[in-house]
Short mmCIF file of the C-alpha atoms (twelve columns), coordinates in Angstrom:
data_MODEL
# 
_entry.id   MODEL 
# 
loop_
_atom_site.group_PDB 
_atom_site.id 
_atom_site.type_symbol 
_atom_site.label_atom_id 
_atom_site.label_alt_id 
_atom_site.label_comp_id 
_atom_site.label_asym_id 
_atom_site.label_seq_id 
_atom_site.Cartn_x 
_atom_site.Cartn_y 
_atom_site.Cartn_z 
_atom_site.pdbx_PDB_model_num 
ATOM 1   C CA . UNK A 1   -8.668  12.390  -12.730 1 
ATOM 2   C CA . UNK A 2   -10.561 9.036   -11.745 1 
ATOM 3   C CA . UNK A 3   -8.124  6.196   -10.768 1 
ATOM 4   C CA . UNK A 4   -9.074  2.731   -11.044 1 
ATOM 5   C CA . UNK A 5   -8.239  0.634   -8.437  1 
ATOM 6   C CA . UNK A 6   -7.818  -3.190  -7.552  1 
ATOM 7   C CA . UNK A 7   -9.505  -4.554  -4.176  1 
ATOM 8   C CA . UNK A 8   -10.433 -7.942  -3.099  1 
ATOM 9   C CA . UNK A 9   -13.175 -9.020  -0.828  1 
ATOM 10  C CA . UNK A 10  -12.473 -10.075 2.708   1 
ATOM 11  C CA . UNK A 11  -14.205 -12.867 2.490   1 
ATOM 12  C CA . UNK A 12  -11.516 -14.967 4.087   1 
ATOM 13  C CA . UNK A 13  -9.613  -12.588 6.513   1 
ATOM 14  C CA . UNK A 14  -8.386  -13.761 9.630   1 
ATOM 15  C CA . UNK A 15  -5.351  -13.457 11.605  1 
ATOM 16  C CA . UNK A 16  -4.316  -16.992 11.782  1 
ATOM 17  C CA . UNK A 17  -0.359  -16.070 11.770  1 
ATOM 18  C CA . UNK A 18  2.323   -13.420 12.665  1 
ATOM 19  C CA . UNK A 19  4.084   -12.148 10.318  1 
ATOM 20  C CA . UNK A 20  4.325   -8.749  11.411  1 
ATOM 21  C CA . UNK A 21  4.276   -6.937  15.145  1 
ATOM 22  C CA . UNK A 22  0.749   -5.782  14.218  1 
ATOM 23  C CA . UNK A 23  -0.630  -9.823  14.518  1 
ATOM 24  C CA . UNK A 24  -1.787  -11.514 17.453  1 
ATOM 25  C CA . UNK A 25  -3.455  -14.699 16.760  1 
ATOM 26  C CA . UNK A 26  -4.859  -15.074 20.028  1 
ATOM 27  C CA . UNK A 27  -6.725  -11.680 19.660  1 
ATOM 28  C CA . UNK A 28  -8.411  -12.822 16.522  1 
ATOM 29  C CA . UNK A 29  -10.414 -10.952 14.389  1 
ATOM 30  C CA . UNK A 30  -14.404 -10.302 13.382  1 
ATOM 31  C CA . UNK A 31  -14.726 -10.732 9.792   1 
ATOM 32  C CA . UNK A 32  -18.164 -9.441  9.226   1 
ATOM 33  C CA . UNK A 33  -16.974 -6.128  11.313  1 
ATOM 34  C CA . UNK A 34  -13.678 -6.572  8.632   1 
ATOM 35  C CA . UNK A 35  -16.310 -6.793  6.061   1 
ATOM 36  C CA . UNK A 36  -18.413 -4.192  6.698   1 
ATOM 37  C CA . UNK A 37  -15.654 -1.688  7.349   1 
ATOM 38  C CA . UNK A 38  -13.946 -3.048  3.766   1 
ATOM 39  C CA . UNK A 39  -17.437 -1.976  2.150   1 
ATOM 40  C CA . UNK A 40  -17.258 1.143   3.560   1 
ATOM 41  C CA . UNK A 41  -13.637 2.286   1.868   1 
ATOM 42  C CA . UNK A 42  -15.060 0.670   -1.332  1 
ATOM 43  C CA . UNK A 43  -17.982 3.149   -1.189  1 
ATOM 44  C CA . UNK A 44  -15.918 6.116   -0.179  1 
ATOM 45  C CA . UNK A 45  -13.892 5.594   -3.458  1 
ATOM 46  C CA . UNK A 46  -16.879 4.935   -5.738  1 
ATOM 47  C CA . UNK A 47  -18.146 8.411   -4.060  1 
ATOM 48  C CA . UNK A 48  -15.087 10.072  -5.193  1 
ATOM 49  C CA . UNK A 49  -15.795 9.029   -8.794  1 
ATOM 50  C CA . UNK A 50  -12.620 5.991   -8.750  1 
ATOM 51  C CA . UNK A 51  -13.425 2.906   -10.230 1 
ATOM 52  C CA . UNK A 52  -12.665 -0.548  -8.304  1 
ATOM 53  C CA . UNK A 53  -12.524 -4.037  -9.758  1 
ATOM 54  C CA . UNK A 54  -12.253 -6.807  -7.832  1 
ATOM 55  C CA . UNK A 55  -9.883  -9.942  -7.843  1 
ATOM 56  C CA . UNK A 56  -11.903 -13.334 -6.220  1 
ATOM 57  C CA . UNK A 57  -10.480 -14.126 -2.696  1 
ATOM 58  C CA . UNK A 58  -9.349  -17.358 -1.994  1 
ATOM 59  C CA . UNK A 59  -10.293 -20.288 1.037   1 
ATOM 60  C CA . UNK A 60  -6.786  -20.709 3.087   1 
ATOM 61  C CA . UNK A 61  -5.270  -17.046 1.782   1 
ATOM 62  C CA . UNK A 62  -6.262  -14.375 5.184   1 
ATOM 63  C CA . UNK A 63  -4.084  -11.783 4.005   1 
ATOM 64  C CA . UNK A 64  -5.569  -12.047 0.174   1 
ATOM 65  C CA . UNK A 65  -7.164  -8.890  1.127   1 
ATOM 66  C CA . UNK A 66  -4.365  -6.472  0.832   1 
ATOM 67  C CA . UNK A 67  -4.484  -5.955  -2.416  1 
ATOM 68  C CA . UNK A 68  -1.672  -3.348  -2.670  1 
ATOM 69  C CA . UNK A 69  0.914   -6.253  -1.792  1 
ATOM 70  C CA . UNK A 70  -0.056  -8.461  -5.191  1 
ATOM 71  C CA . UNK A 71  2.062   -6.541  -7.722  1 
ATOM 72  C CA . UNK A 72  2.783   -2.773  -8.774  1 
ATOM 73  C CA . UNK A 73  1.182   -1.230  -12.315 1 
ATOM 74  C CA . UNK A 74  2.974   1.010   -13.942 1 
ATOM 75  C CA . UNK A 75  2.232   2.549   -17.505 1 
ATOM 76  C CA . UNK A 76  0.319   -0.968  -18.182 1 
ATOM 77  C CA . UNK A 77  2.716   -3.123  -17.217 1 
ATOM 78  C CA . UNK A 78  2.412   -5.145  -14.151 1 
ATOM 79  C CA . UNK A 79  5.380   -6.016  -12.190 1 
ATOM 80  C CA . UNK A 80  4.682   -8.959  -9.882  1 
ATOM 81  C CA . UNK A 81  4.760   -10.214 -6.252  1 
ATOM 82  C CA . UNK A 82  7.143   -12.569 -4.488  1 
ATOM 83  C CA . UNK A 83  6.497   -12.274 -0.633  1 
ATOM 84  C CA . UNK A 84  8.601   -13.281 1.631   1 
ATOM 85  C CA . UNK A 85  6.606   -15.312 4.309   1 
ATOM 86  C CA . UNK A 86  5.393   -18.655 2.850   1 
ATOM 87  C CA . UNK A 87  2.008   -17.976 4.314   1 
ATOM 88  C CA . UNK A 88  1.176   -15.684 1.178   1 
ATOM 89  C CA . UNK A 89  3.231   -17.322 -1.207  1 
ATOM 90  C CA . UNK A 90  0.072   -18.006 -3.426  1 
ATOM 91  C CA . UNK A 91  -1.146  -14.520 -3.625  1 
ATOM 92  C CA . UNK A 92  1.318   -13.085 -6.363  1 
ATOM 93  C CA . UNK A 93  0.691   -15.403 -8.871  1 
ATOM 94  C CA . UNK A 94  -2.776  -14.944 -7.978  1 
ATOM 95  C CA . UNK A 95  -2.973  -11.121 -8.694  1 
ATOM 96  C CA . UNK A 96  -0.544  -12.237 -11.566 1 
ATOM 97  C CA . UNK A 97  -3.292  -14.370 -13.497 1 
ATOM 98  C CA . UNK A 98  -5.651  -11.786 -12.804 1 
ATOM 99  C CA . UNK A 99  -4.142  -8.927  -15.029 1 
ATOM 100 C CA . UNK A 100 -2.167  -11.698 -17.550 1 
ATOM 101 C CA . UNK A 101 -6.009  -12.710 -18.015 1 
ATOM 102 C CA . UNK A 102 -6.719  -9.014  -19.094 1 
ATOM 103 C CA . UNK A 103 -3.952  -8.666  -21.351 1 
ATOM 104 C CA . UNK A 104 -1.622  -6.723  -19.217 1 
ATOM 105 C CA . UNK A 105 1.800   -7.123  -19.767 1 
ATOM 106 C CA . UNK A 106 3.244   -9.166  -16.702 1 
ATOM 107 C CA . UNK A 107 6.981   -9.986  -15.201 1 
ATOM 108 C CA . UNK A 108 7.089   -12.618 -12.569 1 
ATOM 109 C CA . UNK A 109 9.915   -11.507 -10.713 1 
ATOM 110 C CA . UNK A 110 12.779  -13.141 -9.344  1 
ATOM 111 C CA . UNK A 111 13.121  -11.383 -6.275  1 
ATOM 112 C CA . UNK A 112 11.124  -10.870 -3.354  1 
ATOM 113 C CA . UNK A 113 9.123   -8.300  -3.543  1 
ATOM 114 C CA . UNK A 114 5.254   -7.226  -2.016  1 
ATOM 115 C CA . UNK A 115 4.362   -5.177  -5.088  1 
ATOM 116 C CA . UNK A 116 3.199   -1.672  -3.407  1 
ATOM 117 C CA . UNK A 117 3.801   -2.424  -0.260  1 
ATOM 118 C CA . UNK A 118 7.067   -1.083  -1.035  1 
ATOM 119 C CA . UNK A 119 6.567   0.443   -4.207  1 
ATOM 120 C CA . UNK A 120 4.873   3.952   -4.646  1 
ATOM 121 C CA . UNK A 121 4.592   5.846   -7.958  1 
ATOM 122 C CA . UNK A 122 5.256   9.513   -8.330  1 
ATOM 123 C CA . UNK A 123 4.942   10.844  -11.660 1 
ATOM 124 C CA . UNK A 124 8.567   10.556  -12.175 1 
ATOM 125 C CA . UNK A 125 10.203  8.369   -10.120 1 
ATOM 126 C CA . UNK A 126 8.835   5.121   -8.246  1 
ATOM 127 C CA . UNK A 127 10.096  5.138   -4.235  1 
ATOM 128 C CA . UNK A 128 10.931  1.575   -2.785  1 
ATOM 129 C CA . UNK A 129 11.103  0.156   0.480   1 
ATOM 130 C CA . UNK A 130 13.556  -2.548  1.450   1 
ATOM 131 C CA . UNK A 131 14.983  -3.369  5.073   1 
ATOM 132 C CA . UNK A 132 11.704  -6.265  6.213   1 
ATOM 133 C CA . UNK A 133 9.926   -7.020  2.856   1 
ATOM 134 C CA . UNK A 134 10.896  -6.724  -0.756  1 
ATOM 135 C CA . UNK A 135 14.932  -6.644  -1.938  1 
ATOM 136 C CA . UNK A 136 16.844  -4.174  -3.683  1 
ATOM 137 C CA . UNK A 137 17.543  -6.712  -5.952  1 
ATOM 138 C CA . UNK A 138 13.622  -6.339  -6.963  1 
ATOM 139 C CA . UNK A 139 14.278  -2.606  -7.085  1 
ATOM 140 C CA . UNK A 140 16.868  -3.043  -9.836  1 
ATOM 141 C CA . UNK A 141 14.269  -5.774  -11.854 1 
ATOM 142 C CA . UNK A 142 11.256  -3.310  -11.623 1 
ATOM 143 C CA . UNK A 143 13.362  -0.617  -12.621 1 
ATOM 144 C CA . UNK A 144 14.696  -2.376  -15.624 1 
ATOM 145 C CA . UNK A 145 11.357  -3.725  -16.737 1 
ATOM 146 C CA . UNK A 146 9.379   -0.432  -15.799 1 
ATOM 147 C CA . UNK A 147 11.812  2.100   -17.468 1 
ATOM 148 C CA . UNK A 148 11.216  4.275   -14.738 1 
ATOM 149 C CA . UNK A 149 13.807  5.481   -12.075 1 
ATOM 150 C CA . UNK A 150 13.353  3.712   -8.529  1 
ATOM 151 C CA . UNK A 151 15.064  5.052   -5.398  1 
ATOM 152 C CA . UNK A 152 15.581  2.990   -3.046  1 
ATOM 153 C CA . UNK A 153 14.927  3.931   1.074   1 
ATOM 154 C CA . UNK A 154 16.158  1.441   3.733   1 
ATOM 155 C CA . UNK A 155 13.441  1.075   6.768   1 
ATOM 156 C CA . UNK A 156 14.421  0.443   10.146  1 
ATOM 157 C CA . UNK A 157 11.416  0.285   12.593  1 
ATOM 158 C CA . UNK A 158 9.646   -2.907  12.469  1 
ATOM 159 C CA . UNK A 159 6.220   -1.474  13.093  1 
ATOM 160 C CA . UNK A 160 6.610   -0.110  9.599   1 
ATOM 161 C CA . UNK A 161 7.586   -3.178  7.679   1 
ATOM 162 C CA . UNK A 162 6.083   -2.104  4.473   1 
ATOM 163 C CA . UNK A 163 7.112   1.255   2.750   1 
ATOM 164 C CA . UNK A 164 3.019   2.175   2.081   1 
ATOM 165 C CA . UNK A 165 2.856   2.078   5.837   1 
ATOM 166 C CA . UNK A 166 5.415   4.727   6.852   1 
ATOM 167 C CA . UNK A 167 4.631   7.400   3.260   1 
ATOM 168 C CA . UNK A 168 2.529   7.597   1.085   1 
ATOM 169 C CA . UNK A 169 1.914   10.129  -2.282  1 
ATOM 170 C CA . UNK A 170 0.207   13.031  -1.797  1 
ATOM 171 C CA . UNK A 171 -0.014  13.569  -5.612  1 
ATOM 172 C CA . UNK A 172 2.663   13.007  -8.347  1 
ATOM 173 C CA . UNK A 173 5.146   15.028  -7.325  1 
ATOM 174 C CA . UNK A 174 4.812   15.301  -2.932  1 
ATOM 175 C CA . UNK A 175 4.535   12.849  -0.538  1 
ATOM 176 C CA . UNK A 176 3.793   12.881  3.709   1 
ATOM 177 C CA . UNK A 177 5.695   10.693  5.501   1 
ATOM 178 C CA . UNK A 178 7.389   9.388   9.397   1 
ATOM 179 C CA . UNK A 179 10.849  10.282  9.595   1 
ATOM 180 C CA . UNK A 180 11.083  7.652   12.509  1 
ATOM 181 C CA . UNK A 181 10.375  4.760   9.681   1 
ATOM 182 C CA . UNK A 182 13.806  5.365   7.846   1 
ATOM 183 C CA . UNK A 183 17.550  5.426   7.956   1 
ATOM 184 C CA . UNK A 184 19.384  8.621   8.479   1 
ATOM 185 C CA . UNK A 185 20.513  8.344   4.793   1 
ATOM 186 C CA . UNK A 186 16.865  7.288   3.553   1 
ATOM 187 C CA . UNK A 187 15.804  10.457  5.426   1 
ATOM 188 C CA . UNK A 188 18.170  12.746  3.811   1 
ATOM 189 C CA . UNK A 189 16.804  11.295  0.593   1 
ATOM 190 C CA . UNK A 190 13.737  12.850  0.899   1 
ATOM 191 C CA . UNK A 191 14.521  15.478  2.924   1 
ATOM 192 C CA . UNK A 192 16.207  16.378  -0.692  1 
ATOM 193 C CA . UNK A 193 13.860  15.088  -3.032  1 
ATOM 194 C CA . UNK A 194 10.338  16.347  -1.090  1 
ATOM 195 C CA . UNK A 195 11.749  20.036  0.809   1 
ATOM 196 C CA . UNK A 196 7.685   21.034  1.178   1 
ATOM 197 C CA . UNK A 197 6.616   17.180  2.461   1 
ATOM 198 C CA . UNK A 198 3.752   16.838  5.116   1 
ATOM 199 C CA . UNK A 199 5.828   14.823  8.140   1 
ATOM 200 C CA . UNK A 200 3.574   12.941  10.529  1 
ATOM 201 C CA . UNK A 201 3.975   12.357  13.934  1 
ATOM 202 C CA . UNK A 202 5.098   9.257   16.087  1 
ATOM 203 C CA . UNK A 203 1.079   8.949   16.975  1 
ATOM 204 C CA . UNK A 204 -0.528  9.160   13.576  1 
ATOM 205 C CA . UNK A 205 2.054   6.714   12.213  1 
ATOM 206 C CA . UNK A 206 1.166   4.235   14.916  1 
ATOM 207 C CA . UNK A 207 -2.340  4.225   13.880  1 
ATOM 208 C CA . UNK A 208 -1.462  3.856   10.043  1 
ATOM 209 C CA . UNK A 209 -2.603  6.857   9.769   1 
ATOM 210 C CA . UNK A 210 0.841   7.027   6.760   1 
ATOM 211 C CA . UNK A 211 -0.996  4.118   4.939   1 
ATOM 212 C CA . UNK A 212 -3.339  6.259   2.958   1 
ATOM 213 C CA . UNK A 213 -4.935  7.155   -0.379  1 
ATOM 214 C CA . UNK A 214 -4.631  10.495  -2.466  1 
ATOM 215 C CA . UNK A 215 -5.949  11.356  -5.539  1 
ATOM 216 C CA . UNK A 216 -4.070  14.599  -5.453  1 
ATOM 217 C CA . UNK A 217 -7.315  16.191  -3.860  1 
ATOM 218 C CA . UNK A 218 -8.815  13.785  -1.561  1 
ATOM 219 C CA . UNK A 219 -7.024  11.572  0.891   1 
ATOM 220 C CA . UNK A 220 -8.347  8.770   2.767   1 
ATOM 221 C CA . UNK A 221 -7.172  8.085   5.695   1 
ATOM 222 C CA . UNK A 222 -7.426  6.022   8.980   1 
ATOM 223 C CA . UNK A 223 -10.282 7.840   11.170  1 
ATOM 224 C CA . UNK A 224 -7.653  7.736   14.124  1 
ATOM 225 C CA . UNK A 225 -4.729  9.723   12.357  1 
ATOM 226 C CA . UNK A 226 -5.998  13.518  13.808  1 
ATOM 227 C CA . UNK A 227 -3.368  15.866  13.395  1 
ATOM 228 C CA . UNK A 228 -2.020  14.409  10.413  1 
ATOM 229 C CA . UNK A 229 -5.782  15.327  8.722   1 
ATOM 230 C CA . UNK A 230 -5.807  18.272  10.004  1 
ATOM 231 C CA . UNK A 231 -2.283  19.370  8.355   1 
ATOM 232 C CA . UNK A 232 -3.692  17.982  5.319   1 
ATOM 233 C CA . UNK A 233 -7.010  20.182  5.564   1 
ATOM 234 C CA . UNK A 234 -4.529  22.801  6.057   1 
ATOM 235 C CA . UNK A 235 -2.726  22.212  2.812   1 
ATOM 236 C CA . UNK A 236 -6.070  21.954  1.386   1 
ATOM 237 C CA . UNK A 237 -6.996  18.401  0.726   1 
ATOM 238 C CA . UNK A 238 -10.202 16.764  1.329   1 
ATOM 239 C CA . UNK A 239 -10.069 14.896  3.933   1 
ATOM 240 C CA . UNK A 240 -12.380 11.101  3.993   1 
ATOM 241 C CA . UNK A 241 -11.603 9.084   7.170   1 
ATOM 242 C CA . UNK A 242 -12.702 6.029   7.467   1 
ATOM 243 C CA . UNK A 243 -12.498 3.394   10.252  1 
ATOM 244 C CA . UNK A 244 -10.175 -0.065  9.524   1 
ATOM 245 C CA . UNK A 245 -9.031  -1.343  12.856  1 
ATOM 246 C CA . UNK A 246 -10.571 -4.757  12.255  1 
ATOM 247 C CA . UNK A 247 -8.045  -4.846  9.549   1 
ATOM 248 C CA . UNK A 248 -5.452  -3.300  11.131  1 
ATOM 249 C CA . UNK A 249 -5.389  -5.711  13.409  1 
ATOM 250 C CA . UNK A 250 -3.425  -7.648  10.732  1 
ATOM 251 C CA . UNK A 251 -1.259  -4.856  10.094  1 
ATOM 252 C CA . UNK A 252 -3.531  -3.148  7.101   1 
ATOM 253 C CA . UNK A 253 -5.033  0.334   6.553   1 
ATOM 254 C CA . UNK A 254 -6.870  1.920   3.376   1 
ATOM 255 C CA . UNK A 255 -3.440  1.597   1.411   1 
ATOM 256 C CA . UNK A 256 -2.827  -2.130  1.744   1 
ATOM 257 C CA . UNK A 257 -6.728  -2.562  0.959   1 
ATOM 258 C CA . UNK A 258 -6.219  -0.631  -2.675  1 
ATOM 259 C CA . UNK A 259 -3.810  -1.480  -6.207  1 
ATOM 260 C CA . UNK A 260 -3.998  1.125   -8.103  1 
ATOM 261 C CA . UNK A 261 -3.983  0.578   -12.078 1 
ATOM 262 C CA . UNK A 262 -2.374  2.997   -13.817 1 
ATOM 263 C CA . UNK A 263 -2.080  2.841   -17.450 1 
ATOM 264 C CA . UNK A 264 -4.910  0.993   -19.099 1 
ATOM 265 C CA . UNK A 265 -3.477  -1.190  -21.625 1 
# 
């Protein structure tokens, strides 16, 4: 099925900050190399037949770009963002506006929170991240105002601040992830919940290689991630690298470029 995802232009990217151990201000970053290789994930959906809107970056917001941090939709309802640095404060009631202005149901949360960052929908159940970013207060809040279950898994390796950087869906019902990224308990979790899940190694999660895209079929993935594509060819997904390391250089792969929609309302 087509998805329809949310992206926003990196018109304004920069690493001006650090806010996570992927961002060096004094290594900087090209934004017309950023741009171009942002154009070339857009395409690569558009190929697969997904459908992208796009939310108007803003002067003084770098990180505006990663779209999957501005708020999770779920069944048409659209659970905000509260982040936790000050530096992207403005951002989630940004993305906010944006989908109010469409008609979209909308919570602006309490608690801190960096929409799917740390939230990923299965068809069931929604997993969320806490241990950098987002609360489990927020967990309990999107839970109640999403009616649908949310289990919580504690990260504990900094690298992998955001959940959508250490697992990601593989359709509605399996996911791949790094069993490095979580807490013994966390990893029991879905040792119990996902039995047949694709786990990645220490080299493809460095690369972000975890902070992916599926449409149940295709996956697109960071270029660099090898043998995680190649166990994914092997389970028989389409494979679509592409190549983000200007963006990554802020901590961002395909994942934190894309919100996905789900639910048109």
């Amino acid at each position: 099925m087509p998805r329809r995802f949310l992206m926003c232009p990196p018109e304004h990217f920069a690493v001006e900050y650090a806010i996570n151990p992927w961002m060096d201000p004094a290594a900087g970053a090209d934004r017309a190399v950023a741009i171009r290789q942002w154009e070339g994930l857009k395409a690569a959906y558009e190929s697969l037949g997904h459908e992208v809107s796009l939310i108007e970056p803003i002067e003084g917001l770098p990180d505006m770009v990663f779209a999957a941090n501005g708020a999770l939709v779920v069944g048409g309802r659209v659970y905000g963002a509260r982040f936790a640095f000050p530096q992207r404060a403005a951002e989630g009631p940004a993305y906010l506006r944006w989908f109010a202005e469409r008609g979209y149901p909308t919570l602006e949360p309490e608690h801190v929170n960096e929409g799917e960052g740390d939230f990923l929908t299965m068809d069931e159940i929604v997993l969320a991240g806490t241990g950098f970013r987002t609360r489990v207060a927020a967990h309990h809040e999107a839970q109640e105002f999403l009616g649908r279950p949310v289990i919580s898994l504690r990260l504990v390796d900094p690298r992998f601040y955001h959940l959508d950087t250490a697992l990601f869906p593989l359709d509605g019902r399996n996911v791949a992830y790094y069993p490095g990224a979580f807490s013994e308990g966390s990893r029991e979790v879905l040792r119990r919940l996902f039995p047949d899940a694709v786990l990645a190694t220490a080299d493809d999660a460095a690369v972000l290689g975890l902070n992916a895209v599926s449409d149940g079929v295709n996956v697109v993935i960071n270029a660099e991630a090898g043998d995680l594509q190649l166990e994914l060819k092997r389970r028989g997904y389409e494979v679509i690298p592409v190549d983000l390391s200007e963006l990554r250089k802020a901590g961002g792969g395909p994942k934190c470029c894309t919100l996905e929609i789900r639910g048109e309302n």
